[in-house]
RODO-2510 file (C-alpha; in nm, 4 decimals, decimal comma):
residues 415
     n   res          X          Y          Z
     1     x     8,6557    -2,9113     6,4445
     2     x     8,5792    -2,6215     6,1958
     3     x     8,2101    -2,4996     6,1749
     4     x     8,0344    -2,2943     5,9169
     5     x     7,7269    -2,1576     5,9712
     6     x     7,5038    -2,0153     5,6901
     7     x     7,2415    -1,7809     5,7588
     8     x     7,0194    -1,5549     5,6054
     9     x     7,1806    -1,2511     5,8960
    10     x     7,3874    -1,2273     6,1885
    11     x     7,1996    -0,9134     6,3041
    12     x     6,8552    -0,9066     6,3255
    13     x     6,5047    -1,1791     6,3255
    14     x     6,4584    -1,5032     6,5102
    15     x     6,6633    -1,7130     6,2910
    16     x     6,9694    -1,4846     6,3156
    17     x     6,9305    -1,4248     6,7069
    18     x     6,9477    -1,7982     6,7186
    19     x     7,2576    -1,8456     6,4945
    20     x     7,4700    -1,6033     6,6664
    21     x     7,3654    -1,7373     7,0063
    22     x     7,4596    -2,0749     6,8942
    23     x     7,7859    -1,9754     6,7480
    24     x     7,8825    -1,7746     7,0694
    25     x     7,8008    -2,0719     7,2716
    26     x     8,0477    -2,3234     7,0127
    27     x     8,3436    -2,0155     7,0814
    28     x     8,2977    -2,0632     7,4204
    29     x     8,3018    -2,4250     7,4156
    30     x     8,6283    -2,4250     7,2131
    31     x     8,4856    -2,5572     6,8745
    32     x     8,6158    -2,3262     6,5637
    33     x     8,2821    -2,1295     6,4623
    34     x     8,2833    -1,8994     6,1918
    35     x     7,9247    -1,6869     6,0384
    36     x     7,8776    -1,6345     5,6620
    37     x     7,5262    -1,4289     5,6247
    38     x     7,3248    -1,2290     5,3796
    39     x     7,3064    -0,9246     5,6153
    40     x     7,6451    -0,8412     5,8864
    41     x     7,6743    -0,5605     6,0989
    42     x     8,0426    -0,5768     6,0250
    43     x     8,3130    -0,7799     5,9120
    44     x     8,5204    -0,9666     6,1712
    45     x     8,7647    -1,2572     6,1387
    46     x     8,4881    -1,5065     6,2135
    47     x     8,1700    -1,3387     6,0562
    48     x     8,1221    -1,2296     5,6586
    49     x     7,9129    -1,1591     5,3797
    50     x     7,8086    -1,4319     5,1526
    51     x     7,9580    -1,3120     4,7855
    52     x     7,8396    -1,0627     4,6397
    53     x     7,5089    -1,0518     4,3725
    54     x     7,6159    -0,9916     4,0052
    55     x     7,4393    -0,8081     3,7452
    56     x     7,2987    -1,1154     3,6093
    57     x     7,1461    -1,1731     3,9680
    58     x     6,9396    -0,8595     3,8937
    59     x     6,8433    -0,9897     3,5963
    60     x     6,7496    -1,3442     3,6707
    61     x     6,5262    -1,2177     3,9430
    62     x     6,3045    -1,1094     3,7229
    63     x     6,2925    -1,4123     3,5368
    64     x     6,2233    -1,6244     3,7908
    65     x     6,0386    -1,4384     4,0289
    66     x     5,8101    -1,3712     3,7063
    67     x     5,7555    -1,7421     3,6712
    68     x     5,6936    -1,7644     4,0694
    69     x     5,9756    -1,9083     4,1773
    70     x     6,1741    -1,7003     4,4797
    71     x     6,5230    -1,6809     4,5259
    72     x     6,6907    -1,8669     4,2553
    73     x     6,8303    -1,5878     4,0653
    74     x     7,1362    -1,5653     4,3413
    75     x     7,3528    -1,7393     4,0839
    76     x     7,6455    -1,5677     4,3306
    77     x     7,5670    -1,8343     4,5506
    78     x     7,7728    -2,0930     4,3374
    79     x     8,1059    -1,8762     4,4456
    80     x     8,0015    -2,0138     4,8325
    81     x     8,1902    -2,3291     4,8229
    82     x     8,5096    -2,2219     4,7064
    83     x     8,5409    -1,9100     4,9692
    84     x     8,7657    -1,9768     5,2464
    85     x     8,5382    -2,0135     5,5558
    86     x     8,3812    -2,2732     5,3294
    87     x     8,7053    -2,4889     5,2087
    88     x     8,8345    -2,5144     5,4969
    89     x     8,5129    -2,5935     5,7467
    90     x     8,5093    -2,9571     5,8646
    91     x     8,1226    -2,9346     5,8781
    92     x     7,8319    -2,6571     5,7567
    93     x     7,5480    -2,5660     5,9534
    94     x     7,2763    -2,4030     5,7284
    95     x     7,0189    -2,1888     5,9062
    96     x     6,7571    -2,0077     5,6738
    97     x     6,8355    -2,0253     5,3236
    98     x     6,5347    -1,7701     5,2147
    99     x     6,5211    -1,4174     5,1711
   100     x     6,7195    -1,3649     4,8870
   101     x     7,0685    -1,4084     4,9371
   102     x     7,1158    -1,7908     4,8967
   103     x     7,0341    -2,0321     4,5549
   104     x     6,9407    -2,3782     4,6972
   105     x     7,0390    -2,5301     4,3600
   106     x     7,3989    -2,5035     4,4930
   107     x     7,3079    -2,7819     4,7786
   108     x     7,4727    -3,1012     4,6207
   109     x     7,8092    -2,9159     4,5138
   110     x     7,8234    -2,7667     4,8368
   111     x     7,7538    -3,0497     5,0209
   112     x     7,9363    -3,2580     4,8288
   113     x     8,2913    -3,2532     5,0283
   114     x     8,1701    -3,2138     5,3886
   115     x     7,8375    -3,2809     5,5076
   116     x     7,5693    -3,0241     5,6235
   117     x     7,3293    -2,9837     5,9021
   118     x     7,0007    -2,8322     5,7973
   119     x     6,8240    -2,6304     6,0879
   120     x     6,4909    -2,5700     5,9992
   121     x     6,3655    -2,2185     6,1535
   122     x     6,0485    -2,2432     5,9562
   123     x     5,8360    -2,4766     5,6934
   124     x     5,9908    -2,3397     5,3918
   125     x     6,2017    -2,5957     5,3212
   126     x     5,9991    -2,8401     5,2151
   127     x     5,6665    -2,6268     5,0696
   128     x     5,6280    -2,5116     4,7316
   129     x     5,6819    -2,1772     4,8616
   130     x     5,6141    -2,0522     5,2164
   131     x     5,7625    -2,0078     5,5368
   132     x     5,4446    -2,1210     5,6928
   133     x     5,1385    -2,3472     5,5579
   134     x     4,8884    -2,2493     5,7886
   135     x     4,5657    -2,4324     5,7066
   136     x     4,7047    -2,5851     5,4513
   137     x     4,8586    -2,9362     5,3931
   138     x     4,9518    -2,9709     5,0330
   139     x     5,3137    -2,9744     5,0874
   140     x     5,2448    -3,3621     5,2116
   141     x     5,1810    -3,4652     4,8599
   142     x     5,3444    -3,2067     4,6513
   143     x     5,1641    -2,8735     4,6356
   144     x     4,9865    -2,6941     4,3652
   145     x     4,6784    -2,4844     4,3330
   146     x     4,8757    -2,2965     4,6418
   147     x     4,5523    -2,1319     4,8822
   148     x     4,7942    -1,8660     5,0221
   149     x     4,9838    -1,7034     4,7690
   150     x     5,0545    -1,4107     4,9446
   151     x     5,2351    -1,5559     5,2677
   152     x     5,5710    -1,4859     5,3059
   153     x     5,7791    -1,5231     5,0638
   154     x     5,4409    -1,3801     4,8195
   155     x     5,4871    -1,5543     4,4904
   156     x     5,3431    -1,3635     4,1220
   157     x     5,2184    -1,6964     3,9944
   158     x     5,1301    -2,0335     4,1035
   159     x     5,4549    -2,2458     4,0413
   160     x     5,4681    -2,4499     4,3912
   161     x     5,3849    -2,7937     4,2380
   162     x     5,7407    -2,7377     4,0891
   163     x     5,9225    -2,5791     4,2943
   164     x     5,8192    -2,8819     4,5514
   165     x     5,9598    -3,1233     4,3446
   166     x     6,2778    -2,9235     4,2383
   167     x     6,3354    -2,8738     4,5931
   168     x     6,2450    -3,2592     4,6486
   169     x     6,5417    -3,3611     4,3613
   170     x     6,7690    -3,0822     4,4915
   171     x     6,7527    -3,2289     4,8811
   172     x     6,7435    -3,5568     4,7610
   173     x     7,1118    -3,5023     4,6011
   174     x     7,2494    -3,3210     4,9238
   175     x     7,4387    -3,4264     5,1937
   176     x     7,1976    -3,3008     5,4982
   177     x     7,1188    -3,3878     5,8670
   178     x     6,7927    -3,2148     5,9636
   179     x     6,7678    -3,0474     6,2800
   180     x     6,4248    -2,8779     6,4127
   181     x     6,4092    -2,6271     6,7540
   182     x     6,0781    -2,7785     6,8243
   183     x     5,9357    -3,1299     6,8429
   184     x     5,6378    -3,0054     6,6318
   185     x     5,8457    -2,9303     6,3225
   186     x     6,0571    -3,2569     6,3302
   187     x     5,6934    -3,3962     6,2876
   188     x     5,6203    -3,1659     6,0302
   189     x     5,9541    -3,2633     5,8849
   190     x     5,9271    -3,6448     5,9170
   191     x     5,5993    -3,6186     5,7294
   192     x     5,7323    -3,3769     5,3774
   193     x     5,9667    -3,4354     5,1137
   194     x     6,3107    -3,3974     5,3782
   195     x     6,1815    -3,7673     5,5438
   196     x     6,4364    -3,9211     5,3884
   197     x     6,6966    -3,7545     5,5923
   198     x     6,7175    -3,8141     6,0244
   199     x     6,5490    -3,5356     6,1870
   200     x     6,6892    -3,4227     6,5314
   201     x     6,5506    -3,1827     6,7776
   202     x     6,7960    -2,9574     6,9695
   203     x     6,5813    -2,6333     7,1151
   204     x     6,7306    -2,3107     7,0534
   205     x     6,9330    -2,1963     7,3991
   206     x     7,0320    -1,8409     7,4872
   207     x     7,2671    -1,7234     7,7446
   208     x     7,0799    -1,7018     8,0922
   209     x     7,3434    -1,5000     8,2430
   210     x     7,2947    -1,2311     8,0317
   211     x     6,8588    -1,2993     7,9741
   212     x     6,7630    -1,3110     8,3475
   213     x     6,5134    -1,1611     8,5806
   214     x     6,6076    -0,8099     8,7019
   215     x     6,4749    -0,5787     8,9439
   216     x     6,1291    -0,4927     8,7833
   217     x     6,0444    -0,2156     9,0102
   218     x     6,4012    -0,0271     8,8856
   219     x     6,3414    -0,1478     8,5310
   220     x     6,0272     0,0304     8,5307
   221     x     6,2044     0,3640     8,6384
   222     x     6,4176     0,3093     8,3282
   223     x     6,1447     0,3115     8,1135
   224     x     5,9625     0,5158     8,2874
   225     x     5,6073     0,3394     8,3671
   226     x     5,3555     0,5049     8,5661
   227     x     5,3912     0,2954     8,9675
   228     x     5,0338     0,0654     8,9881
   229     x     5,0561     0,0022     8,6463
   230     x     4,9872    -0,3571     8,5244
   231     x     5,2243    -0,3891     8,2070
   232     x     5,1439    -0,6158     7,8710
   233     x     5,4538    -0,6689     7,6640
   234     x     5,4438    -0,7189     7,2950
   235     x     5,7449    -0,7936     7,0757
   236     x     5,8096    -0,8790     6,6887
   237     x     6,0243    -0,7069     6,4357
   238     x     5,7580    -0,5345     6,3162
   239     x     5,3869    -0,5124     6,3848
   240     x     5,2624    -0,4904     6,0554
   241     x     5,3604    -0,8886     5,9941
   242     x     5,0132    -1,0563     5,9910
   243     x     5,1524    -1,3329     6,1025
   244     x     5,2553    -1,1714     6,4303
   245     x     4,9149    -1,0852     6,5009
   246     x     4,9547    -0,7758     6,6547
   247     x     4,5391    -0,6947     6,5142
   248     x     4,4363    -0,9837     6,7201
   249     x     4,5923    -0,8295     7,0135
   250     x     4,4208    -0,5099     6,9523
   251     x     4,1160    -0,7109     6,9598
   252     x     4,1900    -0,8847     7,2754
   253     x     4,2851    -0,5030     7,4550
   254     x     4,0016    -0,3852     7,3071
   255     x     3,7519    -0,6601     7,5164
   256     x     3,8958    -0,6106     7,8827
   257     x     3,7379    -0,4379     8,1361
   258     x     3,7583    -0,0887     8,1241
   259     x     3,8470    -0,0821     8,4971
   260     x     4,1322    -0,3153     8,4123
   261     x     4,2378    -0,0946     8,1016
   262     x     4,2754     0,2029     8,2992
   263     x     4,5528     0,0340     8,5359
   264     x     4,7314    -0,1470     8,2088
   265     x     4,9980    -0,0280     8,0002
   266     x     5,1050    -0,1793     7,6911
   267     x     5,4725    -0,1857     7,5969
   268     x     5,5922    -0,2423     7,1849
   269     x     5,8687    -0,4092     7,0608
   270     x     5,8910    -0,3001     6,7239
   271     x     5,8296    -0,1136     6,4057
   272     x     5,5024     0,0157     6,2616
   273     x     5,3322     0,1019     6,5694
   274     x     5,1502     0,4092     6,6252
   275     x     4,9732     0,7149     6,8222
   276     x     4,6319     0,5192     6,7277
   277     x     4,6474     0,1984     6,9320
   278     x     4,5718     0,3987     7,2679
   279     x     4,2494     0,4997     7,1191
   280     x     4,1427     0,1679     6,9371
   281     x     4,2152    -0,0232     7,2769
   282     x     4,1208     0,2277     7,5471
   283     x     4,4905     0,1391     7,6846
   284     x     4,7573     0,3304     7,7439
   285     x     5,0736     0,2317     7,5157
   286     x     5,4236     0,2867     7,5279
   287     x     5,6307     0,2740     7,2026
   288     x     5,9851     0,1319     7,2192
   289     x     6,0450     0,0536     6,8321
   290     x     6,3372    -0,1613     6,8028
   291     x     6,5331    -0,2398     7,0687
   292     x     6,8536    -0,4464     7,0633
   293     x     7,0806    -0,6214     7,2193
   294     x     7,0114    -0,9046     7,5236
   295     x     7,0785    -0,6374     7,8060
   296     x     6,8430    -0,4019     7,7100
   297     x     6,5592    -0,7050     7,5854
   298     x     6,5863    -0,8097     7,9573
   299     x     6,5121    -0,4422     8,1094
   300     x     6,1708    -0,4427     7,9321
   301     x     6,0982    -0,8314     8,0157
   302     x     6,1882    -0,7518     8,3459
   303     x     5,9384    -0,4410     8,3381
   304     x     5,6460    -0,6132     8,1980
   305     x     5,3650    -0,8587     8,4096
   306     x     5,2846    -1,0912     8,1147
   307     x     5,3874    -1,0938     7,7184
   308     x     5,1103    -1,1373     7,5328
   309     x     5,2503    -1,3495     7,2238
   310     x     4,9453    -1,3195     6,9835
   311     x     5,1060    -1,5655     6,6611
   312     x     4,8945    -1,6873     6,4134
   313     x     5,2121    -1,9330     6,3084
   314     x     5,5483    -2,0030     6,4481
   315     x     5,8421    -2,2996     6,5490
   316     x     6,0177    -2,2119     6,8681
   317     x     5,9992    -1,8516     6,8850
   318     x     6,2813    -1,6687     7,0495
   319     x     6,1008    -1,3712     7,2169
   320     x     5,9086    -1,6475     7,4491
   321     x     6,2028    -1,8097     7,5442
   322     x     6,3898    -1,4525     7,6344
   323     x     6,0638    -1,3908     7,8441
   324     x     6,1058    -1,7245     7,9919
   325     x     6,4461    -1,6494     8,0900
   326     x     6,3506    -1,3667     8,2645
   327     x     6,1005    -1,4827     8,4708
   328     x     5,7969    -1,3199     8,2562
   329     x     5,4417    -1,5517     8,2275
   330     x     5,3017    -1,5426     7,8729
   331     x     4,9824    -1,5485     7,7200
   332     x     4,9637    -1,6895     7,3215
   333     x     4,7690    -1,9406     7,1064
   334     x     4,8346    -2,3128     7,0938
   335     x     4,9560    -2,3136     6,7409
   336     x     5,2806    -2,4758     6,6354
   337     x     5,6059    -2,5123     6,8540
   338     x     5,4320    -2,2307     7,1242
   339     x     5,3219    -2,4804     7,3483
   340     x     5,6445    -2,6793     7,4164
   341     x     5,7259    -2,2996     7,5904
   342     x     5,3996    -2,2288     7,7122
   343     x     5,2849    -2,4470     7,9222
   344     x     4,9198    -2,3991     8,0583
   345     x     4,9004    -2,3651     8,4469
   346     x     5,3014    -2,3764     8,4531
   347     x     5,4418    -2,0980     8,2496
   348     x     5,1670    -1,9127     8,1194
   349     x     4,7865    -1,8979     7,9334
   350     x     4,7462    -2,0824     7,6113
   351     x     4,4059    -1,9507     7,4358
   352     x     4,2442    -2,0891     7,1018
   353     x     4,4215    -2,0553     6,7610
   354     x     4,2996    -1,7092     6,6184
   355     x     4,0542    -1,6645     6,9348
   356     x     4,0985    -1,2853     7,0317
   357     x     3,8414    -1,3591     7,2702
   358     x     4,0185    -1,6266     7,4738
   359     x     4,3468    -1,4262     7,4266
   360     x     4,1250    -1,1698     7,6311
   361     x     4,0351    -1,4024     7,9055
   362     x     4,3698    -1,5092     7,9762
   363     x     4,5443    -1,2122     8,0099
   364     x     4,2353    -1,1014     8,2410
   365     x     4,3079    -1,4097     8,4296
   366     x     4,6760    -1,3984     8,5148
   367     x     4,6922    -0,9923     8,5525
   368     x     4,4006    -1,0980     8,8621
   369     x     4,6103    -1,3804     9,0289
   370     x     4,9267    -1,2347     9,1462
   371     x     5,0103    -1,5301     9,3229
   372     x     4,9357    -1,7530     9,0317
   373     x     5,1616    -1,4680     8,7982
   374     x     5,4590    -1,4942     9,0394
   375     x     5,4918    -1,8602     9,0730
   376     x     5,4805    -1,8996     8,6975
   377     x     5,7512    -1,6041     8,6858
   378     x     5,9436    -1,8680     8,8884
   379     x     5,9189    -2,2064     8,7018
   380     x     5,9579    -2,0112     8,3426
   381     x     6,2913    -1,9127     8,4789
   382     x     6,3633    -2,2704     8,6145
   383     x     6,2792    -2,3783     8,2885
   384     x     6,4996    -2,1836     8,0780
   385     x     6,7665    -2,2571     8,2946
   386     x     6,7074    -2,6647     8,2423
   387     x     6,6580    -2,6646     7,9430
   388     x     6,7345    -2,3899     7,7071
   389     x     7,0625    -2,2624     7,8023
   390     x     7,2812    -2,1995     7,5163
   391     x     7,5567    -2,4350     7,6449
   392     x     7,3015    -2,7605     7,6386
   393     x     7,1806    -2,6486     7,2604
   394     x     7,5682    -2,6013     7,1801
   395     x     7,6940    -2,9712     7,3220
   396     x     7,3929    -3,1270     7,1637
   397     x     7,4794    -3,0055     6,8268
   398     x     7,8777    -3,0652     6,8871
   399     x     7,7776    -3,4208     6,9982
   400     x     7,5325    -3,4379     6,6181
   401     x     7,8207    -3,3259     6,4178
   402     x     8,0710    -3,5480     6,5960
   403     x     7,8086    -3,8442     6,4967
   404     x     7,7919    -3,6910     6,1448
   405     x     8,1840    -3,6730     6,1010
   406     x     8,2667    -4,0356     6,2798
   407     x     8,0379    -4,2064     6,0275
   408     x     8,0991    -4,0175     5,7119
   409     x     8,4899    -3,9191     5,7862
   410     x     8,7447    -4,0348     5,9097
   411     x     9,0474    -3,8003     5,8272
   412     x     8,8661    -3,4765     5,9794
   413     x     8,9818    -3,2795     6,3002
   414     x     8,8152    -3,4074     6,5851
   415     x     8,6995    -3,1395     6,8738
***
């Protein structure tokens, strides 16, 4: 069986982290995986570039992104089904179509010699416009008079009413199996304008051979943390996404004892930090920008005594299940997918949507109760092991596609 998976990159965000791992785990498996993506760190016999924009891409995008509507300039996109990896794949597996480099008009010719599973990463599939809704529930009954513009992807004018139902027609003429990483997005799913098509869940997996629990005591030599220090882990691609909420965790520093912030370091994953957030908070930070690769992800999980997960909206985010993996407690709101990872009492502190306060109070809570800290170390780790290895998520989707393929074909290669 030959797979194809679409994605919006094979280097770097959740969605891509998740791809790759999932394609790694098919190779392994012995299924015939191949990567086409808007962003590559290089070409490889298995992994390339979707085709190339045009210069009437350029100048479509300001058409359409005048008229509010994201993303379908990348008339390019039409080339997709006649490229190689694509003619000869038995099945697709589309990952995030958004961010620029895909046209979701070319669904139904796409789909319309082999069929396609869908995995959603976020809500933007089926909203007028964004990634996430928030507070918001127009996308139910077709969208309009949009309250958050700005989220990601920001739109110049209000067109969401019709992109919802050009995205409803364009769906609704595609061949597409949905798949969600967390049980509260196939609900979100079953509910919009995709509940015409199954909805599976299959969790994202990652390879716990490679994310596991080192020594933290030499892992904080490598990074070179002061010895008595209790360390708070942070991690997104960069802190200046609102929806990250790295302000709330300022907030939440900024509240703890000052006898507890003098024994706490905080440790940042990511861009757009700076030499401010020592004086703001009171704590002493440590700066890692971006850091790469699973190895070196598991060094500073290893390192840290809780990560503090402060998102105002997300599905199955990958950073908790790396932390998981290596044995790290967490601390983050109960919004979205979050709570099928942390798990109050179990695996970590779930505070109130938004509550900075709460956030506060739990990380207080764990960093006192070593006991309590270490025996949540231990069943994250159990957990990740049971159920969100990369080799479960890979034989659940080779088992989905086999389904797929036995009941709409029957002269493809079997695996």
């Amino acid at each position: 069986m030959r797979v194809l998976h679409i994605n919006q990159s094979e280097a770097t965000g959740g969605a891509a982290i998740a791809g790759l791992r999932l394609h790694d785990a098919m190779l392994k498996l012995g299924i015939d995986s191949y990567i086409m993506a808007g962003a590559i760190r290089a070409l490889t016999p298995r992994v390339t570039h979707v085709p190339g924009a045009r210069a009437s891409d350029v100048w479509l995008r300001g058409v359409t992104e005048f008229f509010g509507l994201n993303y379908l300039y990348r008339y390019s996109t039409f080339r997709i089904p006649t490229h190689e990896f694509c003619t000869k794949a038995d099945i697709l597996n589309l990952h995030n179509l958004h961010s620029g480099y895909f046209n979701y008009l070319v669904l139904p010719l796409l789909t319309m010699g082999r069929p396609a599973v869908y995995t959603l990463h976020d809500m933007w599939a089926f909203t007028g416009h964004c990634a996430y809704s928030y507070d918001c529930e127009r996308w139910k009954s077709g969208c309009g008079s949009c309250p958050h513009p700005d989220a990601y992807p920001a739109i110049r004018r209000d067109s969401t009413r019709f992109e919802w139902k050009l995205k409803k027609a364009i769906f609704g003429n595609s061949n597409l199996t949905i798949v969600t990483p967390s049980r509260w997005l196939a609900e979100q799913a079953r509910q919009s304008l995709l509940n015409r098509f199954a909805v599976h869940h299959i969790p994202n997996g990652l390879d716990t051979e490679i994310c596991r629990p080192l020594d933290p005591e030499k892992c904080r030599e490598v990074l070179q943390i002061p010895k008595g220090k209790k360390a708070l882990l942070f991690a997104a691609e960069t802190t200046t996404d609102r929806r990250k909420g790295f302000d709330l965790l300022l907030d939440a520093l900024a509240a703890l004892p000052a006898s507890l912030k003098r024994e706490t370091i905080l440790i940042v994953i990511g861009d757009g930090t700076n030499e401010s957030i020592a004086k703001s908070t009171g704590v002493e930070t440590l700066n890692l920008g971006y850091v790469g690769g699973d190895i070196l992800k598991s060094i500073v999980f290893s390192a840290a005594d809780l990560f503090i997960f402060p998102t105002r909206a997300d599905n199955l985010p990958v950073v908790l299940q790396e932390s998981m993996a290596c044995g790290t407690p967490m601390v983050s709101f109960d919004i979205g997918g979050v709570s099928e990872l942390v798990r109050p009492g179990t695996t970590g502190y779930l505070a109130r949507p938004g509550d900075s306060g709460d956030l506060s109070r739990g990380i207080v809570q764990l960093l006192d109760d070593d006991v309590l800290r270490s025996r949540m170390g231990v069943n994250c780790r159990a957990i990740a092991l049971e159920e969100y290895s990369a080799d479960l998520q890979a034989r659940r989707y080779i088992d989905l596609y086999r389904s797929i393929l036995k009941s709409g074909a029957t002269d493809v290669v079997k695996c």
